[in-house]
C-alpha positions in Angstrom: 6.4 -5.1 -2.4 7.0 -1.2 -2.0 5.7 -1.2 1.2 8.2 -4.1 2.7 11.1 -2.4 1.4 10.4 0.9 2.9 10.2 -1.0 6.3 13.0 -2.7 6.1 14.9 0.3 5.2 13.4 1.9 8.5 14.5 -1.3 10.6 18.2 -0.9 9.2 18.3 2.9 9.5 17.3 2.2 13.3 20.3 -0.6 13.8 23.0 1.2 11.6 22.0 5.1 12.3 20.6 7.4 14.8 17.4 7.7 15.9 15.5 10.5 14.0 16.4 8.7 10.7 14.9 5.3 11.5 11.7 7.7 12.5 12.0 9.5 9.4 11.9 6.5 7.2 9.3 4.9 9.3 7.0 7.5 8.7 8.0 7.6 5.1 6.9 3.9 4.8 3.5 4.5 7.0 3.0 7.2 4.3 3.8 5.3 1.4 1.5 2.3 2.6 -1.4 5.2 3.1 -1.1 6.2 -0.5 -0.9 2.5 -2.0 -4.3 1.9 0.6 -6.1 5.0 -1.1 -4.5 4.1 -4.4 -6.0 0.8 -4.5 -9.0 1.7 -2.8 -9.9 4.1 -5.8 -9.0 1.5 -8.1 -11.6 -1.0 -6.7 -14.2 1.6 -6.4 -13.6 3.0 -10.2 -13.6 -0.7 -12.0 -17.0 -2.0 -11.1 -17.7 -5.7 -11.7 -20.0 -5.9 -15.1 -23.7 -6.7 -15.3 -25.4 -9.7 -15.5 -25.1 -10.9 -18.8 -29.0 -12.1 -20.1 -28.5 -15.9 -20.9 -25.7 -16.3 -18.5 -26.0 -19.5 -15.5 -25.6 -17.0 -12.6 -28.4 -14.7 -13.6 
């Protein structure tokens, strides 16, 4: 959700204002979505399905 609005800020700062702002916020976003990738990469890595439980069906 983070990630749309910082584009969409970046699309209206390139109709409404100059140039170098829409860039600025445009790599702000590409920044932003970087750190939520690595963010939720490390999350995934760190929390580990658990192990097979003895008596369970899938085991």
């Amino acid at each position: 959700m983070l990630l749309i609005a910082a584009f969409v800020m970046a699309a209206l700062a390139g109709v409404f204002r100059a140039r170098w702002t829409a860039i600025a916020h445009l790599l702000v976003a590409l920044l932003a979505g970087g750190v939520l990738v690595a963010v939720q990469h490390q999350w995934e890595s760190s929390h580990t399905p658990p192990g097979c439980i003895r008596y369970a069906a899938h085991c």
